[in-house]
FIVEXDREN-123870 format. One line per 8 residues: number of its first residue (from 1); their letters; for each residue x, y, z of N, C-alpha, C, O. Coordinates in Angstrom, 1 decimal, always signed. Layout:
NUM> A> X:Y:Z:X:Y:Z:X:Y:Z:X:Y:Z | ...
//
This chain:
1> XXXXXXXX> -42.8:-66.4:-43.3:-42.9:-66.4:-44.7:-43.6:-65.1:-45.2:-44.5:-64.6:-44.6 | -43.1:-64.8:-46.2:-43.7:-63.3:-46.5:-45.0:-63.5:-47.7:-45.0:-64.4:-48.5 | -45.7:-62.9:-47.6:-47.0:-63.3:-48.5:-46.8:-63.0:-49.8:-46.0:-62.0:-50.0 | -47.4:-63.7:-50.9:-46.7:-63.0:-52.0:-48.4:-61.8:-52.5:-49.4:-61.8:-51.9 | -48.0:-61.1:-53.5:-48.5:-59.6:-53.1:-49.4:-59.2:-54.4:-48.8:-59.2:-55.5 | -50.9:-58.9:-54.2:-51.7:-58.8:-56.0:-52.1:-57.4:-55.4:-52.5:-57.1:-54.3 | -51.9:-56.7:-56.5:-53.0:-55.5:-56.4:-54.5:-55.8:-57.1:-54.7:-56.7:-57.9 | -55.6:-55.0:-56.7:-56.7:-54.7:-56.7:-56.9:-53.6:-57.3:-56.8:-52.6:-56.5
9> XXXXXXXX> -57.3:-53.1:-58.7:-57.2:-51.3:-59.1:-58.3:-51.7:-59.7:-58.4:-52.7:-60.5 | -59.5:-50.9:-59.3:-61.1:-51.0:-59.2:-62.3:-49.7:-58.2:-61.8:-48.6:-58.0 | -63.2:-50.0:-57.9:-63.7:-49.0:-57.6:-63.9:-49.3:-56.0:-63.4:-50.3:-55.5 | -64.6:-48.5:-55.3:-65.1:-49.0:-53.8:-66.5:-49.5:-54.1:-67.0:-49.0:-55.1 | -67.1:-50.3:-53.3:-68.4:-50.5:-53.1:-68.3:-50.2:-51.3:-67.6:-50.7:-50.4 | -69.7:-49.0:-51.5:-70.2:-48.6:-49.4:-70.8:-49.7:-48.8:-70.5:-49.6:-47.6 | -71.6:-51.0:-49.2:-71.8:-51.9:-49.2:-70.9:-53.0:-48.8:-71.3:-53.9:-48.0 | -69.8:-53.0:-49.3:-68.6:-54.0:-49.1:-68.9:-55.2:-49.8:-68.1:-56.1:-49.4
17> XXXXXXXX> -69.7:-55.5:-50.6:-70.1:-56.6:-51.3:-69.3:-56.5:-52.4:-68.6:-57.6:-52.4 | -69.0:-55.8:-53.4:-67.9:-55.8:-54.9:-66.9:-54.5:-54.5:-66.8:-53.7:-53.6 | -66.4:-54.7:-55.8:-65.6:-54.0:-55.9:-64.1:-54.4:-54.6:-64.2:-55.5:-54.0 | -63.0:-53.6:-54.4:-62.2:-53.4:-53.3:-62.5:-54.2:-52.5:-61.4:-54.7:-52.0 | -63.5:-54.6:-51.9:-64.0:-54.8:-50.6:-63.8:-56.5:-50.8:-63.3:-57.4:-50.1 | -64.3:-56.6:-51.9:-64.7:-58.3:-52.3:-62.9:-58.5:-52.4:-62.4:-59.3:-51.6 | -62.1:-57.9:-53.4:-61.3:-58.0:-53.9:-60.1:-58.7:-52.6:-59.5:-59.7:-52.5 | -60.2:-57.4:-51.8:-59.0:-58.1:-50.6:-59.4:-58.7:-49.5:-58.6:-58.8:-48.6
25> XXXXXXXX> -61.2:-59.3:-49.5:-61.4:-60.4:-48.7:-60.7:-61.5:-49.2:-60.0:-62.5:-48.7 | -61.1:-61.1:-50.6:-60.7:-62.8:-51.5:-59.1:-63.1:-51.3:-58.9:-64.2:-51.1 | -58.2:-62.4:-51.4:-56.9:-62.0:-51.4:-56.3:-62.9:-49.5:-55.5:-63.8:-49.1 | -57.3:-61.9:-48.9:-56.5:-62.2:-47.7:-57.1:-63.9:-47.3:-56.5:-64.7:-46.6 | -58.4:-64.1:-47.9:-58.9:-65.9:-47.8:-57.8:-66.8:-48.2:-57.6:-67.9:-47.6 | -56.9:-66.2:-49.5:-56.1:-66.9:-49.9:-54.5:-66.9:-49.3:-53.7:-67.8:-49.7 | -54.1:-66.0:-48.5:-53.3:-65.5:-47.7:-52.3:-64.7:-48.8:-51.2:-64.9:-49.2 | -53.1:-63.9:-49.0:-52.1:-63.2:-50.1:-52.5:-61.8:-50.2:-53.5:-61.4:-50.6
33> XXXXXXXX> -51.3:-60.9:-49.6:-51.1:-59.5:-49.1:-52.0:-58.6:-50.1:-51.5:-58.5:-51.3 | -53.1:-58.0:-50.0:-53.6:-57.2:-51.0:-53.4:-55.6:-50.9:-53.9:-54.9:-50.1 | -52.6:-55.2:-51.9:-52.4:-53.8:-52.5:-53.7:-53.7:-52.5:-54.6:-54.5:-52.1 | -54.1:-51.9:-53.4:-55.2:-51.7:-54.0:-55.0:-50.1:-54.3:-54.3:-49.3:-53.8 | -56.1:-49.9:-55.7:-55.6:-48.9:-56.3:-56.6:-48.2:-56.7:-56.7:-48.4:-57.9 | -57.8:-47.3:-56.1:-59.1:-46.6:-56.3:-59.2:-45.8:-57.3:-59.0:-44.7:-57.7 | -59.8:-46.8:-57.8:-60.3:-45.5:-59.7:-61.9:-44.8:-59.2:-62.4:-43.8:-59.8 | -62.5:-45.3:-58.4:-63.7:-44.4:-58.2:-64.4:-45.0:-56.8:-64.4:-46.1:-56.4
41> XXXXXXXX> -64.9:-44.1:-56.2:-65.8:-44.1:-55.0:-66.8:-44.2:-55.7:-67.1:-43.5:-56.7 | -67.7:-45.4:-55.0:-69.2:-45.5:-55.2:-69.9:-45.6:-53.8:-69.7:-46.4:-52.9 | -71.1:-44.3:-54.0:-72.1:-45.1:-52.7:-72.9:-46.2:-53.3:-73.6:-45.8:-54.2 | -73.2:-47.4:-53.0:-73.9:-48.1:-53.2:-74.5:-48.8:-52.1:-74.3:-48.4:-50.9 | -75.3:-49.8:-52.4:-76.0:-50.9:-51.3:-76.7:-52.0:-52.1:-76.1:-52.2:-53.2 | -77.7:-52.8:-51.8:-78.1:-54.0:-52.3:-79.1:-53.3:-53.0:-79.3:-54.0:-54.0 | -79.7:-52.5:-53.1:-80.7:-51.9:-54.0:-79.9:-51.7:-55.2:-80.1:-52.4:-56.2 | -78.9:-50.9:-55.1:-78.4:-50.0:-56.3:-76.8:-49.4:-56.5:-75.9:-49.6:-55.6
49> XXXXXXXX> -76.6:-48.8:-57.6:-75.7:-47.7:-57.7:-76.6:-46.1:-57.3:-77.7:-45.8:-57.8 | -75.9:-45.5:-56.4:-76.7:-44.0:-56.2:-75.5:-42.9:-56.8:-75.8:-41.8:-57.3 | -74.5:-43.2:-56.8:-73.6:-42.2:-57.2:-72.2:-43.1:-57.7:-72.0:-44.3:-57.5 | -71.2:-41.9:-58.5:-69.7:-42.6:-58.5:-69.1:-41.3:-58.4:-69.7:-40.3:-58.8 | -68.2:-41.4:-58.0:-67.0:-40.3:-58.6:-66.1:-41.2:-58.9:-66.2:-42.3:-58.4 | -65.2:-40.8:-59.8:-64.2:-41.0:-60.5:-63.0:-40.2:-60.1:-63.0:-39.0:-60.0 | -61.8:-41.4:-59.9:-60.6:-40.9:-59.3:-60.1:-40.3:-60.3:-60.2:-40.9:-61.4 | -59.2:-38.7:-60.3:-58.7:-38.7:-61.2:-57.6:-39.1:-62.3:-56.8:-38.1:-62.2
57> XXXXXXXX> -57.2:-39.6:-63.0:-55.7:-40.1:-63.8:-54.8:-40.3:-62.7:-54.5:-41.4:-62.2 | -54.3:-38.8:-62.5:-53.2:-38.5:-61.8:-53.2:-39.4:-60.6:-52.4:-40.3:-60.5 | -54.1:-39.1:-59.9:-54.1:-39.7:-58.6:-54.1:-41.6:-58.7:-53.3:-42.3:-58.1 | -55.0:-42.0:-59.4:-54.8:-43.5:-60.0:-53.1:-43.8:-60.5:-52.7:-45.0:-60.6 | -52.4:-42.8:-60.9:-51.2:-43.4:-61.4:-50.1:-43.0:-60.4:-49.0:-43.5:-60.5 | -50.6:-42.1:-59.5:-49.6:-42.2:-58.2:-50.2:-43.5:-57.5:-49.3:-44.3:-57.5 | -51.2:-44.0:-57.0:-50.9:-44.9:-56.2:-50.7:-46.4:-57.0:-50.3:-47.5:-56.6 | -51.0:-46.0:-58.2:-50.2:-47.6:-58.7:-48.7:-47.3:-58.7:-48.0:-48.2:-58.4
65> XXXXXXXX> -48.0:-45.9:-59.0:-46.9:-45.7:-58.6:-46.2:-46.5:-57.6:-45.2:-47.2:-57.6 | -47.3:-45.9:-56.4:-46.4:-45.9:-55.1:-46.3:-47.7:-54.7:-45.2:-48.2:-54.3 | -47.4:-48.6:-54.9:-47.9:-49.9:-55.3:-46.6:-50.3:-55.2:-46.1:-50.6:-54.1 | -45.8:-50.3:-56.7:-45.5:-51.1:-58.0:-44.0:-50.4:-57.1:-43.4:-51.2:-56.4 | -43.6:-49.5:-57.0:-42.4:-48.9:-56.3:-42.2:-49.8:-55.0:-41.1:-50.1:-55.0 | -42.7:-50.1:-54.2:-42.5:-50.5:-52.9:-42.7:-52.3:-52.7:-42.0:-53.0:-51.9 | -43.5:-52.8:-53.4:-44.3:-54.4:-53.1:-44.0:-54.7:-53.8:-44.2:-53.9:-54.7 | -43.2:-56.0:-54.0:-43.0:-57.2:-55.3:-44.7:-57.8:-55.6:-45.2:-58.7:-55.0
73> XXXXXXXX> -45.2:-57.0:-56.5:-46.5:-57.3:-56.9:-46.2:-58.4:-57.9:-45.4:-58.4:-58.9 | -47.1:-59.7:-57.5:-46.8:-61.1:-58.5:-47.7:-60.9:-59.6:-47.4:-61.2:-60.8 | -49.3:-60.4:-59.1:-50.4:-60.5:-60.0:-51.1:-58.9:-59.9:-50.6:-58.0:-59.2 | -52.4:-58.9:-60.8:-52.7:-58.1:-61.0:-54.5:-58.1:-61.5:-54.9:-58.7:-62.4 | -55.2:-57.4:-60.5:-57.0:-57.7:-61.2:-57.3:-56.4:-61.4:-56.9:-55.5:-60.7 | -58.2:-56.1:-62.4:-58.9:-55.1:-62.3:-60.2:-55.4:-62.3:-60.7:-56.5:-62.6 | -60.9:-54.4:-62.0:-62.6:-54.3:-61.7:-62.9:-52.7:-62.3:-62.3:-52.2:-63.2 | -63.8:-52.1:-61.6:-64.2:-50.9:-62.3:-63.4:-49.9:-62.7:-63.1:-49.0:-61.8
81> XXXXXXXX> -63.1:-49.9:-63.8:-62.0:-48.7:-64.4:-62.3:-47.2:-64.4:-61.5:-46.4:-63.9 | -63.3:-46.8:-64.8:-64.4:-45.6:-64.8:-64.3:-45.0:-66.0:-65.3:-44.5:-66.6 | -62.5:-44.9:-66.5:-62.5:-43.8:-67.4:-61.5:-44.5:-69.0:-60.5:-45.3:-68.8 | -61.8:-44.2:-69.9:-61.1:-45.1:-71.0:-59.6:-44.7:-70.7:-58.8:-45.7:-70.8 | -58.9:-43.5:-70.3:-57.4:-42.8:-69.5:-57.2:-43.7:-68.8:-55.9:-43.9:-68.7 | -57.9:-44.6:-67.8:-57.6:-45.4:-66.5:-56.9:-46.5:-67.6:-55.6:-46.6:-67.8 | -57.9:-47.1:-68.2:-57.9:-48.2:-68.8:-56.3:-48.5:-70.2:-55.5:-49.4:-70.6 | -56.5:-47.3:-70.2:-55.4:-47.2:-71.4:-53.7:-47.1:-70.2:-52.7:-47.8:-70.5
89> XXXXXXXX> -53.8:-46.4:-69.1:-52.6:-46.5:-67.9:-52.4:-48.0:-67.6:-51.3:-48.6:-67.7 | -53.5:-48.6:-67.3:-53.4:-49.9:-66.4:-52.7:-51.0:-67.6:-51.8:-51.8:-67.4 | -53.2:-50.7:-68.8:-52.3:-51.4:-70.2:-51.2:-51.1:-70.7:-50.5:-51.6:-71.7 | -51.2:-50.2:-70.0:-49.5:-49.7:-70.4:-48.6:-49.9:-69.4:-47.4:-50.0:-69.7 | -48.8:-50.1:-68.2:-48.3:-50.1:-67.1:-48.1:-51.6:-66.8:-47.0:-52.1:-66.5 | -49.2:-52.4:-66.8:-49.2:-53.5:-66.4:-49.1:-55.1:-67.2:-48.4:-56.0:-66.8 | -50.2:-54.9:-68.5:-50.3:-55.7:-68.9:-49.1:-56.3:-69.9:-48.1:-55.7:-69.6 | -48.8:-57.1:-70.9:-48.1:-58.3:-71.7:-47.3:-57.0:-72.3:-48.1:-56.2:-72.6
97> XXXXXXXX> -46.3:-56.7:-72.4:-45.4:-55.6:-73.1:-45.4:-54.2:-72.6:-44.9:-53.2:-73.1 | -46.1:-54.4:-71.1:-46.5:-52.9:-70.3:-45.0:-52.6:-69.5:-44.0:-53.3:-69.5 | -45.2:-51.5:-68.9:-43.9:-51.1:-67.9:-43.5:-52.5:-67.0:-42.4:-53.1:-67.3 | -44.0:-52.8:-66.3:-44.1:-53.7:-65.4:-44.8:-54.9:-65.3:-45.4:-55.3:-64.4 | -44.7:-55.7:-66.8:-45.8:-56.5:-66.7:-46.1:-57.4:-65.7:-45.0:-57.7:-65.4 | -46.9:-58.0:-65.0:-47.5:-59.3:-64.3:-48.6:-59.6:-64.8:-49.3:-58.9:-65.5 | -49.1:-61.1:-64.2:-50.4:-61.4:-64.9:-51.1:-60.9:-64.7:-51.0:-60.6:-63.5 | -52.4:-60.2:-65.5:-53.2:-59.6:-65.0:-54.7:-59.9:-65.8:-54.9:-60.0:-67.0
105> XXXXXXXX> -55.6:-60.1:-64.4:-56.8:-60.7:-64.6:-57.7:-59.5:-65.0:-57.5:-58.4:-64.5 | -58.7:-59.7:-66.1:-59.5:-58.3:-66.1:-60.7:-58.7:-66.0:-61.0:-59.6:-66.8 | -61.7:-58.2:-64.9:-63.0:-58.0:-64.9:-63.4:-57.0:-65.1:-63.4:-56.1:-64.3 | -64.0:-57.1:-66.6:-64.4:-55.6:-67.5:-66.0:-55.1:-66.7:-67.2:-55.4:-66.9 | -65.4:-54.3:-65.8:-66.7:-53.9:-64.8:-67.3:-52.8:-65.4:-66.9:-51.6:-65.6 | -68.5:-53.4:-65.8:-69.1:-51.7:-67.2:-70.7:-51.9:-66.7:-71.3:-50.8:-66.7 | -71.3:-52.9:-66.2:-72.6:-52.6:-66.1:-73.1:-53.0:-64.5:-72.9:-54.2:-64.3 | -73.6:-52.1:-63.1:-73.3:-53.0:-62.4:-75.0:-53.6:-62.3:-76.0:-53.2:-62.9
113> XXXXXXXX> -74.8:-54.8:-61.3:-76.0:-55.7:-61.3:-77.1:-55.4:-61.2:-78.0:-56.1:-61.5 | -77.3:-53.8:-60.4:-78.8:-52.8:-60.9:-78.9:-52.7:-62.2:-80.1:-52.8:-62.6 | -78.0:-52.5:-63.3:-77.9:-51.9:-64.5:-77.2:-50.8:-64.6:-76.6:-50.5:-65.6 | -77.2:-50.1:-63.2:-76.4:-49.0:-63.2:-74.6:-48.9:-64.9:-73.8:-49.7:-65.0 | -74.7:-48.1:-65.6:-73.6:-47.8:-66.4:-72.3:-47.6:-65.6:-72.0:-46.9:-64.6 | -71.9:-48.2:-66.2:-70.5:-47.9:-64.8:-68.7:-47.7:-66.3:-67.5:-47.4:-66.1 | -69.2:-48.0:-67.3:-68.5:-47.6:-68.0:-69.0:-47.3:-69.3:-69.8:-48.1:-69.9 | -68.6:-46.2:-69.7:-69.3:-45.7:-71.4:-68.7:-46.3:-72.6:-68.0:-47.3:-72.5
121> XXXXXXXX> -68.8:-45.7:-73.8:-68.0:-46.1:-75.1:-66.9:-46.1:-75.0:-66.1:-47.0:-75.3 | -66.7:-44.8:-74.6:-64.8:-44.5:-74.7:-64.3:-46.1:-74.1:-63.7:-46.9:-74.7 | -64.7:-46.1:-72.8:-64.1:-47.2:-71.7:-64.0:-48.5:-72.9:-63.0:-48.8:-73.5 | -65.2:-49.2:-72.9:-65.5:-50.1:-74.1:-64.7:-50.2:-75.0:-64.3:-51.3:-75.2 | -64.0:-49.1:-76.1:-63.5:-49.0:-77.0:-62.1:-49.3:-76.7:-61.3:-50.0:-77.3 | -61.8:-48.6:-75.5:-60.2:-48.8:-75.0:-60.3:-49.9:-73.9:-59.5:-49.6:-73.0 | -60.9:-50.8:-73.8:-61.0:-52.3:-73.5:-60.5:-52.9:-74.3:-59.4:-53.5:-74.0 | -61.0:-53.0:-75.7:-61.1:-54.0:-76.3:-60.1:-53.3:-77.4:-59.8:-54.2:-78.2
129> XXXXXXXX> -59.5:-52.3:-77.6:-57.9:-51.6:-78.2:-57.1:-52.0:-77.4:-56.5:-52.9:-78.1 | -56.4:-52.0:-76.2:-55.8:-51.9:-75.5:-55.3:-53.0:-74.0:-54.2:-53.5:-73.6 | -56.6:-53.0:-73.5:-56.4:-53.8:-72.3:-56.5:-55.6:-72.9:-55.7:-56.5:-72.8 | -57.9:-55.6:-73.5:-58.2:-57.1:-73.4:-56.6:-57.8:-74.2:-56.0:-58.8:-73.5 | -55.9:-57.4:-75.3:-54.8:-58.0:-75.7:-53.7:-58.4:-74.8:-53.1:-59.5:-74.8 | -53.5:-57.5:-74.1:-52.5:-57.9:-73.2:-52.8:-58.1:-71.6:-52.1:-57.9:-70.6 | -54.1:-58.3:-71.7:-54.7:-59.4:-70.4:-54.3:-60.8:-70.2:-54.3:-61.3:-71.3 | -54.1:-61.4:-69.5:-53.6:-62.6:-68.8:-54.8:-63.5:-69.0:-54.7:-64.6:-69.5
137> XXXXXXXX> -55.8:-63.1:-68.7:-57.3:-63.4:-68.6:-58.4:-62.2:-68.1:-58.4:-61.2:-67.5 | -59.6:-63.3:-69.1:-60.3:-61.5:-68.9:-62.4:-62.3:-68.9:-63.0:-63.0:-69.7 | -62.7:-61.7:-67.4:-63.9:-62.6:-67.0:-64.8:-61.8:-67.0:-65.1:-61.1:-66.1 | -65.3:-61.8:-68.1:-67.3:-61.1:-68.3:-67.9:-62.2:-68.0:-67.6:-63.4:-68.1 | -69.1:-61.4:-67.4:-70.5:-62.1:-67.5:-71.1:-61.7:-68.5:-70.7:-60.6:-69.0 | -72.0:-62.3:-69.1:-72.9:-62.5:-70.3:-73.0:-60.9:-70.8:-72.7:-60.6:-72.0 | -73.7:-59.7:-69.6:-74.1:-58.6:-70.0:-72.6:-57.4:-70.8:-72.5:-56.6:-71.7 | -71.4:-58.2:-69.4:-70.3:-57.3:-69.7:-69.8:-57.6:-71.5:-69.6:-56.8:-72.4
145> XXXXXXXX> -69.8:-59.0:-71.5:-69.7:-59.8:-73.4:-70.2:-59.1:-74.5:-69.7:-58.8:-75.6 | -71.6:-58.9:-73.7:-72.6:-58.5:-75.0:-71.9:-56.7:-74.8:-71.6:-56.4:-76.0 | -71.7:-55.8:-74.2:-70.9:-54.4:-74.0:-70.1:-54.7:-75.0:-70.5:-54.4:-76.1 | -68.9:-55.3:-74.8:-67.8:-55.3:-75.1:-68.1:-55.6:-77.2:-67.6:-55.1:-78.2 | -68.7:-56.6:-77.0:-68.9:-57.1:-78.2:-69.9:-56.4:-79.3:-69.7:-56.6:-80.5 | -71.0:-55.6:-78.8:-72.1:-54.8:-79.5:-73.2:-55.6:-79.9:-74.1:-55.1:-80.6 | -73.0:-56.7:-79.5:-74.3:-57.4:-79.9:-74.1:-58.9:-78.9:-73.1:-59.5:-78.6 | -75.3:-59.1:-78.6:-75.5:-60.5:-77.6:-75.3:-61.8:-78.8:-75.9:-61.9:-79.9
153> XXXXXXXX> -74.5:-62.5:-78.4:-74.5:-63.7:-78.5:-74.3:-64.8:-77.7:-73.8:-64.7:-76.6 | -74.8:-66.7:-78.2:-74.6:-67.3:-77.4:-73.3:-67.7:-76.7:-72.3:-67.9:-77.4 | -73.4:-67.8:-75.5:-72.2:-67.6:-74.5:-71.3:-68.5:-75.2:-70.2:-67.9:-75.0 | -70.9:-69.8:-76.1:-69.8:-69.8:-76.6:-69.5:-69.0:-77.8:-68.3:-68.9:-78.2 | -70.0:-68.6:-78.2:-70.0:-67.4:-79.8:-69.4:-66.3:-79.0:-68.4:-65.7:-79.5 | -69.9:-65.9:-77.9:-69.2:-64.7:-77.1:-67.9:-64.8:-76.7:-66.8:-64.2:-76.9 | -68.3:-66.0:-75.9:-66.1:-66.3:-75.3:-65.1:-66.2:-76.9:-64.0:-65.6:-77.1 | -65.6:-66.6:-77.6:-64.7:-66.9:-78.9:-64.1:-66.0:-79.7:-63.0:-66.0:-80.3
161> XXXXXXXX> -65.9:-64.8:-79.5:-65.9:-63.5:-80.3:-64.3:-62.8:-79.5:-63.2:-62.7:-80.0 | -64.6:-62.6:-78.3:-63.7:-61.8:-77.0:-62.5:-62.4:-77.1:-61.5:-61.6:-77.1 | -62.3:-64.1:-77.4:-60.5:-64.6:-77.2:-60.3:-64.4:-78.7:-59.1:-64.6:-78.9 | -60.9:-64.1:-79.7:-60.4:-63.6:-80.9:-60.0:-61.9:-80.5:-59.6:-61.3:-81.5 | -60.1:-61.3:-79.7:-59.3:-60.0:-79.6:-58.1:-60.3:-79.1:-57.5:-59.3:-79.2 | -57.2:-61.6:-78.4:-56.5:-61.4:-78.6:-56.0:-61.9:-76.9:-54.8:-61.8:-76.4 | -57.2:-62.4:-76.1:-57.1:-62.7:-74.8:-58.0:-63.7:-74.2:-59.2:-63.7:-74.4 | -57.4:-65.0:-73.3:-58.0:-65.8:-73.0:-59.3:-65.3:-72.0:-59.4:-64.3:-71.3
169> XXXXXXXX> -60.2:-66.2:-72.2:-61.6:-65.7:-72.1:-62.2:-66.4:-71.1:-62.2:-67.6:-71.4 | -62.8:-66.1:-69.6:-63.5:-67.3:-68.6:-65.0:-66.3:-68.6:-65.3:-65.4:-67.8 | -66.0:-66.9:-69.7:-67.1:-66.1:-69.7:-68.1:-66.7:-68.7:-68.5:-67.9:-68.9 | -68.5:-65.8:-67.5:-68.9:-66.5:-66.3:-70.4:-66.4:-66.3:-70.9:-65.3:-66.7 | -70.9:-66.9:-66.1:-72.9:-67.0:-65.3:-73.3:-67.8:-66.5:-74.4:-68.2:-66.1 | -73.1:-68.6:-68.0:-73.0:-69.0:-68.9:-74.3:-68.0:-69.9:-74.2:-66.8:-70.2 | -75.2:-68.7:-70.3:-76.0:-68.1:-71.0:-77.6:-67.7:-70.6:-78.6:-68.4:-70.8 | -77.6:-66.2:-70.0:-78.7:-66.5:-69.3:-80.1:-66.5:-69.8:-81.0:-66.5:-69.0
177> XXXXXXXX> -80.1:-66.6:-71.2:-81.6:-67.2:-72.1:-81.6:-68.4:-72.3:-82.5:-68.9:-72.9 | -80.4:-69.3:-71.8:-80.3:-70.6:-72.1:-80.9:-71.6:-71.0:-81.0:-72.8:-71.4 | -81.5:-71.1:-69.3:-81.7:-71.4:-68.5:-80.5:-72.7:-67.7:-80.7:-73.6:-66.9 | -79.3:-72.3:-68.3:-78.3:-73.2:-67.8:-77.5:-72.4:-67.2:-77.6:-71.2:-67.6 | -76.8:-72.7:-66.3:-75.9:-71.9:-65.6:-74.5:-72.5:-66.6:-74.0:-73.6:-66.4 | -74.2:-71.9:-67.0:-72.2:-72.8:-67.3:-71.5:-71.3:-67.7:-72.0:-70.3:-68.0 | -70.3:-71.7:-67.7:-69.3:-70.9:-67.5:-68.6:-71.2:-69.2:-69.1:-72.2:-69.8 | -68.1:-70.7:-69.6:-67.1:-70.8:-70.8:-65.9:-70.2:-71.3:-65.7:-69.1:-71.7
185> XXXXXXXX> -64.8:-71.4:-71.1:-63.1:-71.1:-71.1:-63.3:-71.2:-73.0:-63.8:-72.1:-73.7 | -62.3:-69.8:-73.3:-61.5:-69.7:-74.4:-60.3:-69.3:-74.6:-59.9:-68.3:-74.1 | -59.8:-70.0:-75.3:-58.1:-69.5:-75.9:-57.9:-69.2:-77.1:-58.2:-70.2:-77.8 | -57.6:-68.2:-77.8:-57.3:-68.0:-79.2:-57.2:-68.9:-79.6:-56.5:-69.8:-79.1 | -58.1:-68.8:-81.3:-57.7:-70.1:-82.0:-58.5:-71.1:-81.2:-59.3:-70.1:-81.4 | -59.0:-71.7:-80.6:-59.1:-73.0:-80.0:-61.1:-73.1:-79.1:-61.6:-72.5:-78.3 | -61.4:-74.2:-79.9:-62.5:-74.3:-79.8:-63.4:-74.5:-77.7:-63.4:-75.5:-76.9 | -64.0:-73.1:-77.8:-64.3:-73.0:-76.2:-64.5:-74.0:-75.3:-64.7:-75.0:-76.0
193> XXXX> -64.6:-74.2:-74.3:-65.0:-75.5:-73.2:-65.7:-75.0:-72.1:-65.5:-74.1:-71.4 | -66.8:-76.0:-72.2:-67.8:-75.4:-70.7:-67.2:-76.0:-69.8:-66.6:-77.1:-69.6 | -67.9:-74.8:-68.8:-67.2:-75.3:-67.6:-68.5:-75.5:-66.5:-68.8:-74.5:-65.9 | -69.4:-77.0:-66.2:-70.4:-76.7:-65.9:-69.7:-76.5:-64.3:-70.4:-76.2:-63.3
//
């Protein structure tokens, strides 16, 4: 039986803990063939971010090229974008009215868990123009919410603020001033649900 097939278009972590690395363990746990599509090399480790480079355009849109040309890709995740150009490709290409649409999950990867900045305004701006609308689903943690959104709010005020752009919302780690852990599903229109 042939596996069915998701790409991964995100960054590396040297560590192997996020990014790529996480991406097509999880993939292959599930037995499901993982593509993947490098917007930026990071050295990292459990301390930190030390460095990124950023893949350029061109090179990001040849290998989702070569991807999307060859594998019946079913689904579709992203993780660290790097550049608002990445972000505005992967929504044109991929997402609800894109070249090729499939479902596509977005983890808006902008802050990583050092703090390190991993995506600026531009990125942010062409998030929430472009990608979060024709996202399938789209999973911040509290810090990525409060980015996207410009101001912290409580984690159901945030899922709600985010699925009023226009995209269902699984706001994860719940509220971390609230000392609860919960999760929060939103759908446009429609009043959020924890998910303890």
């Amino acid at each position: 039986m042939t596996p069915r097939v998701a790409v991964s278009i995100a960054g590396t972590d040297s560590g192997g803990a996020a990014g790529l690395a996480a991406d097509l363990t999880t993939y292959a746990s599930l037995g499901v063939h993982g593509a993947c599509v490098v917007t930026a090399v990071t050295a990292q480790d459990t301390l930190g971010v030390r460095s990124v480079h950023r893949v350029p355009v061109p090179e990001v849109g040849a290998q989702l090229d070569a991807v999307l040309d060859d594998l019946p890709v079913a689904a579709a995740k992203t993780g660290m974008l790097g550049g608002a150009a990445v972000v505005d490709l992967v929504a044109g290409r991929l997402g609800r009215g894109g070249d090729q649409p499939v479902p596509l999950v977005v983890d808006p990867v902008l802050v990583a868990t050092s703090g390190a900045e991993l995506g600026d305004r531009a990125v942010i701006a062409a998030y929430r123009r472009v990608l979060l609308p024709v996202a399938t689903v789209v999973t911040p943690n509290a810090d990525e919410a409060e980015a996207l959104l410009g101001r912290r709010l409580p984690a159901p005020d945030a899922a709600t603020a985010l699925a009023d752009l226009g995209c269902t919302v699984l706001l994860t780690g719940g509220d971390p001033d609230g000392g609860e852990c919960t999760d929060w599903w939103a759908v446009p229109g429609q009043v959020p649900v924890a998910l303890p």
